[in-house]
Structure formats: C-alpha cells, structure tokens
N, C-alpha and C positions, 0 to 999 in steps of 0.2 A: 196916550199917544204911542207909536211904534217907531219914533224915530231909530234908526240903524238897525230894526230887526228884521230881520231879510228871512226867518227860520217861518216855513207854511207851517201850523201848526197842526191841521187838521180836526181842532178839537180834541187831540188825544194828550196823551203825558208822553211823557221823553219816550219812555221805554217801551208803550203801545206804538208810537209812529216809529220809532225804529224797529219794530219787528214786524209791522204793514210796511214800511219799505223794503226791507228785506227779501219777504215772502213777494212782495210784486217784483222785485229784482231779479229774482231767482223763477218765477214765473218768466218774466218775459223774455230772460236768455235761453229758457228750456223751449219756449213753444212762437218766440221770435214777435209776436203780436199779443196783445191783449186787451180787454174790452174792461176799464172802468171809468172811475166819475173824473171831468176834466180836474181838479184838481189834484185829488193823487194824481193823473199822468203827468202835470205840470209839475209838480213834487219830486215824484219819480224819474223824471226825464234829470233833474238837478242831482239827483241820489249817485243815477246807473251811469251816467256818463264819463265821471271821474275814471270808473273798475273800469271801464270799456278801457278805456286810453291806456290802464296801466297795464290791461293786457297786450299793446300794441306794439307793444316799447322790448325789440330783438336785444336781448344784451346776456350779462355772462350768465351761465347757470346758478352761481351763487345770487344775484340779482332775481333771475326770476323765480327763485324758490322764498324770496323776500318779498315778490310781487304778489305771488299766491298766497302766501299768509295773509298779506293784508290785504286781498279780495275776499279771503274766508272768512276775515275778523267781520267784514261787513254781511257776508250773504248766509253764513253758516249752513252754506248746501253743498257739500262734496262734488255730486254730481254737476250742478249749475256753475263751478269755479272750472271742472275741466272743460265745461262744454264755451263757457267764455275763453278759457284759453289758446284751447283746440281746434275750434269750430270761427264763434267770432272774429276773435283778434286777427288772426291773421285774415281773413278776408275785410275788414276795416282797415287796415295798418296804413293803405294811402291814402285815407280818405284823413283831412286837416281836424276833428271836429263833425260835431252834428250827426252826431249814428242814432239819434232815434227821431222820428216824426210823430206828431200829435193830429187827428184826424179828429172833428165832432163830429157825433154821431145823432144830435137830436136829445129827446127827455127822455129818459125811464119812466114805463107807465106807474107803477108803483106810488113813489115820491116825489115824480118830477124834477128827480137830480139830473143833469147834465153831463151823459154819456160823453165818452169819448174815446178813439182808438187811440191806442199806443203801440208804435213797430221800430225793430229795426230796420234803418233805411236800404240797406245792401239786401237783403232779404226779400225784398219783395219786387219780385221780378213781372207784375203786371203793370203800377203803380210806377215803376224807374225804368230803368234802363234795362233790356233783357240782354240777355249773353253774346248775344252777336251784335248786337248796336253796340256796347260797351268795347269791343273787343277794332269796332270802325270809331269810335269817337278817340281811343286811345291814341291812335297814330297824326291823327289832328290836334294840336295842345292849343292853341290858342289861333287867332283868326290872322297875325302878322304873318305867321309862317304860312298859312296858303297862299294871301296876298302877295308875297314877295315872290311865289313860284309863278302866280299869275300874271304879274308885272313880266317877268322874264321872259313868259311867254307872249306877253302883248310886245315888246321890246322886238322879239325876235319879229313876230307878224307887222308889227309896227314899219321897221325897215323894210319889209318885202313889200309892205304896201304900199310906202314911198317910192321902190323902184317899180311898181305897177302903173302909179300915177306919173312917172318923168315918162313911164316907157309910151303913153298914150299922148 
C-alpha cells in the first residue's frame, strides 16, 4: 500500500525522475509550452511551480542570489534560471499561484500514452487574457465596486424620477 506517499514515481529511480524533471523544467521555462505524457505534466506542474514563486519573491540582493542558487540546485541550466528570473517571474509576480496549465491532448499513436499540453498560464495570449483585455479587467477588481458606482447612479436618476412622477 502507498499510504503518505505522495512522490509520482514514474517508474524511474530517484536520480532518473530527478533529472526528467529537471530537463522538462528547464524546457518548459525556455520554450513556455511543451507537449508530453499526462503524467510527467502532472509531475512536472508539482516540480516547477515551487522555482516559479521563488523567482517572484522582489527582496534584497543577498536574497536573491540565494534564490538563484537554489533554482540552479534544481534545473542545472544557466540559461533556463535567467530566463525564469528575468523573463517569468516578474510577469507572474501578481498572480497568487497556478502559473502552469495542463491541456489533454488525446493518445499517441505509437503507445497509446496519453498526451498532454503543459504552458505557462501568462504566456499564452490566445487561450487567456490578451493585452488589452488584461490592461480593461485590471481597473475593474471585483464586481462590489462597479455595483456601488451603479447604485449611485441609479440613486441619482432614482431622485429625478421621483420628481418626474410628483411633477405629472
């Protein structure tokens, strides 16, 4: 039985899934999407998510030169740790959680493994939110605060429509 083990194993040994995670890590912050079997994404989505956040996180330089080591300790790709710093993070940083999306894609002919997309959510500007919807949803934050502007205007036409109907 598996009680408390919560670890996907993928059928590999420690050191094989840690370096298949890795390489899909360091893939999917290089090229933002990538196409394999739902379970690494499922895997993968538990791996990347942590480094995401710890890139997110503004604080002192001493800090984030501690933050980069230990995104390197996990992806050992030079390239893939700047492009999550530089690139990623800071367009994630207001977003609470949840920067990658899992998409099925159907069976592979082959094997009949079970395909599946894996993206970063900000990234895909067909799929979300595109730049100018994002840029109108921002000034709207929640539904109380238009309501309350439209109360005020109902309030005001309200009144005048009470003096329309005394005036008749």
């Amino acid at each position: 039985m598996r009680h408390g083990d919560k670890v996907k194993n993928l059928s590999r040994t420690k050191s094989h899934r840690d370096a298949l995670l890795s390489n899909l890590a360091s893939q999917l912050i290089s090229h933002k999407r990538i196409v394999t079997t739902i379970a690494k994404a499922k895997a993968l989505r538990t791996y990347v998510e942590p480094l995401i956040t710890k890139s997110t996180k503004g604080q002192s330089k001493e800090q984030v030169t501690h933050q980069y080591r230990i995104v390197f300790s996990y992806l050992q790709d030079k390239e893939a740790v700047k492009e999550l710093f530089t690139v990623v993070g800071p367009k994630v940083a207001g977003r609470p959680g949840g920067y990658t999306r899992v998409i099925k894609l159907g069976r592979r002919p082959g094997d009949n493994a079970e395909k599946a997309l894996i993206e970063l959510v900000d990234f895909n500007e067909i799929y979300g939110k595109g730049k100018d919807e994002g840029k109108a949803a921002a000034g709207k934050r929640t539904r109380r605060a238009g309501g309350s502007k439209k109360k005020a205007d109902t309030s005001k036409t309200g009144e005048t429509g009470k003096e329309d109907k005394g005036a008749e």
